[in-house]
C-alpha positions in Angstrom: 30.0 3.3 35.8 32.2 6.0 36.3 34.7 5.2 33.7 34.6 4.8 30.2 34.5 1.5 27.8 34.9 0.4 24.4 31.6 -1.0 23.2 30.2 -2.7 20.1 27.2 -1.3 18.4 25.6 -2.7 15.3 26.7 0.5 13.6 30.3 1.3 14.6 32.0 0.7 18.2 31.1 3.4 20.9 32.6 4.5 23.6 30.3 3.8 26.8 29.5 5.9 30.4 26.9 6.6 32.5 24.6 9.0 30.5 23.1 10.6 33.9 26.5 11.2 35.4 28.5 14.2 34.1 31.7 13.4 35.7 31.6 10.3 33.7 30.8 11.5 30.6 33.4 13.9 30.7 36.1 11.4 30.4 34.2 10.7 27.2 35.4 14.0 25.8 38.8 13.7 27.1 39.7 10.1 25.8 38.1 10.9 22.5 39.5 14.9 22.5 35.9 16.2 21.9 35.2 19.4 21.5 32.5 20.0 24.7 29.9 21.7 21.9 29.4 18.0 19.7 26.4 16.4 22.1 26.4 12.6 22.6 23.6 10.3 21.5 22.4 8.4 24.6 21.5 4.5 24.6 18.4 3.5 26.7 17.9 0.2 28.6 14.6 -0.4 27.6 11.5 1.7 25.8 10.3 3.0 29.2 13.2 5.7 29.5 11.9 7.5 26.7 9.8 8.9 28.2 11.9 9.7 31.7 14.5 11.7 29.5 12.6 13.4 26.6 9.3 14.5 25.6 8.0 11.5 23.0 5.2 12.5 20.9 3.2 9.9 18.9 5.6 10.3 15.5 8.5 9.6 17.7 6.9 6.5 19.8 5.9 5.3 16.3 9.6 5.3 14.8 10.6 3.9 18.3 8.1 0.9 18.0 9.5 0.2 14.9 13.1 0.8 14.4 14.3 -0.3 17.8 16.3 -1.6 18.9 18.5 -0.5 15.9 20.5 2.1 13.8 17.7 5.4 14.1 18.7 8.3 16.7 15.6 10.6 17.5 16.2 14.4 18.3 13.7 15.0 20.9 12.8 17.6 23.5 15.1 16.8 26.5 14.3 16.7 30.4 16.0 18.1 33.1 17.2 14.6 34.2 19.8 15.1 31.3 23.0 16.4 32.1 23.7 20.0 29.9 27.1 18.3 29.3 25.7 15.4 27.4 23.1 17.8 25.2 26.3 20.5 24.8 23.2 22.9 26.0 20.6 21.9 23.7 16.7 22.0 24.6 17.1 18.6 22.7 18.4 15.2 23.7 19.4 12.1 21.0 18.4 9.0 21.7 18.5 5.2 20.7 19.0 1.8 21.3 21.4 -0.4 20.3 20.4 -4.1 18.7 24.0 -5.3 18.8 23.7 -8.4 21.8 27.2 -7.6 23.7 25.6 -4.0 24.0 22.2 -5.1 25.1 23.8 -7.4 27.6 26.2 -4.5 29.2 23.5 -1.9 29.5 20.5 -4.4 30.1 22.9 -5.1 33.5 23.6 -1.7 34.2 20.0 -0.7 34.1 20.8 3.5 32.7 21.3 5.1 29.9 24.5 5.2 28.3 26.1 7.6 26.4 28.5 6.1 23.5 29.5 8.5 20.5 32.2 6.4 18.2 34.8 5.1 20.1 37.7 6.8 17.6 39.5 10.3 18.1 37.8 13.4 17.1 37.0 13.9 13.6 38.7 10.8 12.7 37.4 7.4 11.3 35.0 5.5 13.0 36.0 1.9 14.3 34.4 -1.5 13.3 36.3 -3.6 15.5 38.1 -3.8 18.6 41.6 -3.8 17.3 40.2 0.0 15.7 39.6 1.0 19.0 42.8 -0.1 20.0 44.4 1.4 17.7 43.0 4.9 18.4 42.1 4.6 22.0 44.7 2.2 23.8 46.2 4.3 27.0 43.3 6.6 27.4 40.7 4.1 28.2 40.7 0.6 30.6 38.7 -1.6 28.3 37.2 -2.7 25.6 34.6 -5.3 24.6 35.3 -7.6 21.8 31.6 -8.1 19.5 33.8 -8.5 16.5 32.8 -7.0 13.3 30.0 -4.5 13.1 27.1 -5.0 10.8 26.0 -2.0 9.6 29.3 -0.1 9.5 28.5 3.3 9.2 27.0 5.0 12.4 23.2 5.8 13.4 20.3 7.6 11.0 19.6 10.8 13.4 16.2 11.9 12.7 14.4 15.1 14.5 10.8 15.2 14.6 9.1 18.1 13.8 5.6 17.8 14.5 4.6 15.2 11.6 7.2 16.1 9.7 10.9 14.0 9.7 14.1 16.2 9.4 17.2 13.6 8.6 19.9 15.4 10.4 22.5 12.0 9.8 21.9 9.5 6.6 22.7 6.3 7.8 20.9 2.4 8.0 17.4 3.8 7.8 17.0 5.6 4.8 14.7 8.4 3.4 13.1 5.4 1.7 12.7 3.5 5.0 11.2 6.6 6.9 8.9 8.4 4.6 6.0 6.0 5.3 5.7 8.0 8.5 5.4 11.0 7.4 7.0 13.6 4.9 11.0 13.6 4.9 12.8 16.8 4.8 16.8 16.6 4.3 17.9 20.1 4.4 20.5 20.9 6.3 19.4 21.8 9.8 20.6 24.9 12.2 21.2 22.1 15.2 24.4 20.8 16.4 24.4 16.9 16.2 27.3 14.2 16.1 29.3 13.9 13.0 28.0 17.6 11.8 31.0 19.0 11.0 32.4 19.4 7.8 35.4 17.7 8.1 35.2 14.5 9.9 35.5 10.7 9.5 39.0 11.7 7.6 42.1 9.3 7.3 45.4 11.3 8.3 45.7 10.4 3.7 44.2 13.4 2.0 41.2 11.6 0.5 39.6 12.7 -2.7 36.4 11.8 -4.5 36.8 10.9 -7.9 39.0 10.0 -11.0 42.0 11.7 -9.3 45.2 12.6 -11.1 46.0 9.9 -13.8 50.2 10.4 -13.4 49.5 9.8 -9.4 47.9 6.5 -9.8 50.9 4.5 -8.7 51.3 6.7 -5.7 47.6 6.3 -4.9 45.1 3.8 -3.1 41.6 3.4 -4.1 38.4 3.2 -2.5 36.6 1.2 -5.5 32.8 0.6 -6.2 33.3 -0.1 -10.0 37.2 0.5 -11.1 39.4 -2.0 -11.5 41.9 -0.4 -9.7 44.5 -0.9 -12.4 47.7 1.1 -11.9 47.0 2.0 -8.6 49.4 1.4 -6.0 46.5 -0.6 -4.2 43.0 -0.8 -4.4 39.9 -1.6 -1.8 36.9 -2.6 -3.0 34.0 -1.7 -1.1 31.9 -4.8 -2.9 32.9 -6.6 -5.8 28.8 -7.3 -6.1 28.1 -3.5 -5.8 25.8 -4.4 -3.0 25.7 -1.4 -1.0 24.9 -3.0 2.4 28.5 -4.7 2.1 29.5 -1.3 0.7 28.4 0.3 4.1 29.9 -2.5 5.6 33.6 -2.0 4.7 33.6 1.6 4.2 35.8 2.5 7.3 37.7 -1.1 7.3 38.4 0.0 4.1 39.3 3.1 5.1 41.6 2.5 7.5 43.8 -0.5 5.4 44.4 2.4 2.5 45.5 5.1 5.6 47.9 2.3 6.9 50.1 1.9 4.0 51.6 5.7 3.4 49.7 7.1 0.5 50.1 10.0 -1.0 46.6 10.2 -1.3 43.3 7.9 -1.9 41.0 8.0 -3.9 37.3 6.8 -4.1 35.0 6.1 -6.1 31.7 7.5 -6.4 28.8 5.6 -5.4 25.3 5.5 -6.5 23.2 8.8 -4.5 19.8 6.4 -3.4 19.0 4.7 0.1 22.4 3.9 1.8 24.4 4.8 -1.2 23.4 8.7 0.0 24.6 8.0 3.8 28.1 6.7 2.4 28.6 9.6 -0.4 27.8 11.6 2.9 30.7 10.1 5.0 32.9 10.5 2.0 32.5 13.9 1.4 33.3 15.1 4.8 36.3 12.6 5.2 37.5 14.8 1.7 37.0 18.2 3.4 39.9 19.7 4.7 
């Protein structure tokens, strides 16, 4: 697998190469124009890698026992089978598996890891279908799988254990909630470099804002609703007319991308609640804001 491929996840659409071959993950960065210091999170066949490209300690085997295949990336301890290019350096390697069936089936053939960050442009939103990937990726890479619509629809928890303690480097599917029964939970911003960690990133080319906005701009405005009406706006999204916020999750970057589409002169969304997966979408929110 020396090229690269448009993959779906259950979380967003990925962008897919051999994890053990640096040439090929190379071409990663160069469809996707990523910066060479944001490391990629690597998908494993099967269990038994884990333990061929990190150091797994009983916490971590426990988390893996449980939440895979699925949306939680472990920060481990990395081995030297891991290409430097794929860690940007790092004494640490992130790691999952996917649970989405057009995923398991490509890398169950292939038999090695693959490494598959979001299959969008840097710093830009993340895709939920194939037509995203087109949109942002069509030229730069040969293919792409069709799995329709992801589930999930915001990327991967990422999770570093600590000893016996849990450090939430990424909110995302699994949720403090979901992950303190293994052990205390600490969310503080961590001193590692990890995927999505800059401040500015999942952002439409629309400034986004978070918020009531400016009243007189309404009719000039999209929004991203959770509660509003959307009255007076020039169009409105709404995330989940049931306030359910797995559907929230769900439609955030679908969402997204319809408001981005129709030449805004800004959007504006609306806050949402700050517990389980409400907290991993207030996250993506805040970063696509910062400019």
């Amino acid at each position: 697998m020396g090229d690269v491929v448009g993959l779906p996840t259950e979380t967003v659409y990925g962008l897919g190469a051999d994890a053990l071959n640096p040439a090929a993950c190379a071409r990663i960065f160069e469809a996707k124009d990523r910066p060479l210091y944001d490391p990629l999170i690597v998908h494993l066949p099967d269990p038994g890698w884990l333990d061929r490209l990190a150091v797994a300690t009983p916490l971590a085997r426990q988390l893996a026992e449980k939440f895979w295949p699925g949306p939680l990336t472990l920060v481990l301890e990395r081995k030297e089978i891991v290409p430097d290019l794929v860690t940007s350096g790092q004494s640490t390697v992130a790691l999952r598996m996917s649970a989405h069936s057009v995923f398991r089936a490509v890398v169950d053939s292939f038999g090695r890891p693959v490494a598959a960050p979001s299959a969008n442009r840097f710093g830009r939103i993340s895709p939920t279908t194939a037509d995203d990937v087109l949109e942002e990726l069509d030229g730069r890479i040969p293919l792409v799988l069709d799995g329709g619509p992801c589930a999930h629809g915001i990327e991967s928890t990422i999770v570093m254990v600590r000893g016996d303690r849990l450090q939430i480097l990424r909110r995302g599917p699994v949720t403090a909630e979901d992950l303190s029964a293994f052990g205390p939970v600490d969310e503080t911003p961590a001193e590692v470099s990890m995927p999505g960690a800059m401040k500015s990133h999942y952002a439409p080319r629309t400034p986004l804002v978070i918020g009531p906005g400016d009243p007189y701009a309404r009719g000039r405005s999209g929004l991203l609703a959770w509660t509003g009406s959307g009255d007076g706006y020039a169009c409105t999204e709404y995330l989940s007319r049931t306030r359910d916020l797995r559907e929230a999750a769900a439609n955030l970057y679908g969402a997204m991308r319809r408001l981005d589409a129709v030449g805004l002169e800004q959007i504006v969304a609306e806050p949402l609640p700050e517990q389980g997966l409400g907290a991993a979408i207030m996250e993506r929110l805040r970063k696509a804001a910062a400019r």
